[in-house]
N, C-alpha and C positions, 0 to 999 in steps of 0.2 A: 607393113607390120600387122602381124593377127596376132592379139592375146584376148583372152578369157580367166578375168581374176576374180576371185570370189574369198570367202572367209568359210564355206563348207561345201565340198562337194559342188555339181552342177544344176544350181535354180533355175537355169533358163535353159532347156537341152536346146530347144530350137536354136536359140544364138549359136550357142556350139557348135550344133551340127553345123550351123550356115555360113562358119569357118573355113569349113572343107570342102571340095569337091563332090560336087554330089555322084551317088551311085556308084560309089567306087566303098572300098574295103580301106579300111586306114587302119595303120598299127602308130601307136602311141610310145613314146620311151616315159615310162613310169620312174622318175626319180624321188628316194624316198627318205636320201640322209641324213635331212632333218629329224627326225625320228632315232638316228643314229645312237644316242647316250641315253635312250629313254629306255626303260625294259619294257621286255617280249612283249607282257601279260597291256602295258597300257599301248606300246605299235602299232601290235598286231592287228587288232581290231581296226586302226584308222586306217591301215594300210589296205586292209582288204575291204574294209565297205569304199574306199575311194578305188579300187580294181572294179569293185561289183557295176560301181556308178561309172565308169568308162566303158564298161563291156555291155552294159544295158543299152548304151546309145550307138552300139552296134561296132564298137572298135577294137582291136584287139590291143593287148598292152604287155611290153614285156618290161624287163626292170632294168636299169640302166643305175651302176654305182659310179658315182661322180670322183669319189676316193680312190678309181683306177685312172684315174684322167687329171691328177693334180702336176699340175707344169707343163699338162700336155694337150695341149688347146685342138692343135691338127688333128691327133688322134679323136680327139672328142668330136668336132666340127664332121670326120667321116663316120663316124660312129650314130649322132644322131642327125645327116644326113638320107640315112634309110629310113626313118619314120616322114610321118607327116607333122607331126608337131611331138610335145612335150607336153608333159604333168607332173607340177611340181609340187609335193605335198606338205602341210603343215608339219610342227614340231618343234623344234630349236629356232628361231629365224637366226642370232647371231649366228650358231654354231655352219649352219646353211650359208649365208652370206660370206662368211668365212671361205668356205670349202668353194661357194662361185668363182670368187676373185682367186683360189690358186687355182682356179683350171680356167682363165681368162671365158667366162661363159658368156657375159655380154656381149666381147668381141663375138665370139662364135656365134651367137644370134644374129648381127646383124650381116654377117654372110649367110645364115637359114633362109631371115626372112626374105632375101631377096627369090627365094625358093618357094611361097608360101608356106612355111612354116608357121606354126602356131603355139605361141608358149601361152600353157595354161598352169594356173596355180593359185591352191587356195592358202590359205591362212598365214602363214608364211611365205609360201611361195607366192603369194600374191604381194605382201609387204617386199619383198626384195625386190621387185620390179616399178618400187616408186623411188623416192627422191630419197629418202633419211630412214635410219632405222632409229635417231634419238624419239625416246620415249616407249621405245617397245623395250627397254629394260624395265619397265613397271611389271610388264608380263611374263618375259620370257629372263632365264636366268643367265645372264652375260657370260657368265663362267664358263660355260660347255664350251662357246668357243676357244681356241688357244691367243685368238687376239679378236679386239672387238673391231669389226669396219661397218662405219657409220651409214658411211655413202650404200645407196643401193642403185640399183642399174640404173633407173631413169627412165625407166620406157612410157614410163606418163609422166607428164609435169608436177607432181603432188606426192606426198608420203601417204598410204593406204593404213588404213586401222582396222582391222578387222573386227569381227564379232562384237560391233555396238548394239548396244539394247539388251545384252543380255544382263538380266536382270543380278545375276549370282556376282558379277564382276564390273558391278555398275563403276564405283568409287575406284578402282585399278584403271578401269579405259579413260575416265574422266579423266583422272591425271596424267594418264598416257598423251591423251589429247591435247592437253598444255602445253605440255611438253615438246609435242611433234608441232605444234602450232607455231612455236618459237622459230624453225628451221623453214619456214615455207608454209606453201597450202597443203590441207589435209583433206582427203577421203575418208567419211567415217562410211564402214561397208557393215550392215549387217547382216545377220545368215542366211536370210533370203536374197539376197544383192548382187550384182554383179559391178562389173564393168565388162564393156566390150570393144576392140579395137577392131576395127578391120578396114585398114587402108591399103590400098592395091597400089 
């Protein structure tokens, strides 16, 4: 299993790149539907400086919507079979965690990673690959989804926090923190932070 979770963007390119095969050409499936109920004008922007930050480190990425793939796990599983990994971007977590589990995405990873595959994802997409999503309703608005799912994949033993320390949302992560602390161990990840998995 290869994953690279973060709370913005890639702090550590080196980790990343040392994900992949070297000297070779990697394309990425850029997943963005977390972003999904948010408008253009606030998207837009995260969508494309997270495009800029994958192609800077020499990858190519094209977009993959996970909203064609609900109930349809096979079709997805060959779908992002032709990449080398995944990028999974902040936004919504509920509404994201939601849209995972109707298109069984877990299972489909653990047939990837048999493949070296690489799921990479920040802010959200980083939270959905720990243990619990309770307490990231302090941050994120439960509503967008059409049902809340608590459980997140599990690909680390611990629920992920993202964006600690940031000064503007100190009192929101605190309690978020309590919160998530209640269901397990916590990661608190701030913006410079990673985590990095890479077991062969």
């Amino acid at each position: 299993m290869k994953l690279y979770l973060s709370s913005v963007g890639i702090p550590d390119p080196k980790a990343f790149r040392g994900l992949f095969a070297p000297n070779q050409t990697h394309q990425i499936a850029l997943i963005t539907d977390a972003w999904d109920n948010a408008p253009t004008k606030i998207s837009a922007p995260h969508i494309e400086a997270t495009r800029r930050a994958i192609q800077s480190e020499g990858f190519g990425c094209e977009f993959i919507d996970l909203s064609d793939y609900r109930f349809k796990p096979d079709h997805l599983g060959e779908a992002l079979a032709q990449y080398a990994g995944a990028w999974v971007t902040g936004g919504n977590t509920f509404y994201l965690n939601w849209l995972l589990t109707e298109c069984n995405f877990s299972e489909v990873l653990q047939t990837l990673f048999k493949n070296n595959f690489v799921y990479g994802g920040e802010s959200a997409g980083a939270v959905v690959a720990g243990t619990t999503l309770h307490g990231i309703e302090v941050l994120d608005n439960i509503l967008e989804a059409p049902h809340a799912v608590w459980q997140g994949m599990g690909l680390v033993p611990y629920g992920i926090l993202p964006h600690w320390g940031e000064a503007k949302d100190e009192l929101y992560l605190k309690r978020a923190y309590r919160e998530m602390e209640q269901f397990g161990n916590v990661r608190r990840l701030a913006n410079d932070d990673c985590i990095v998995v890479n077991d062969n």
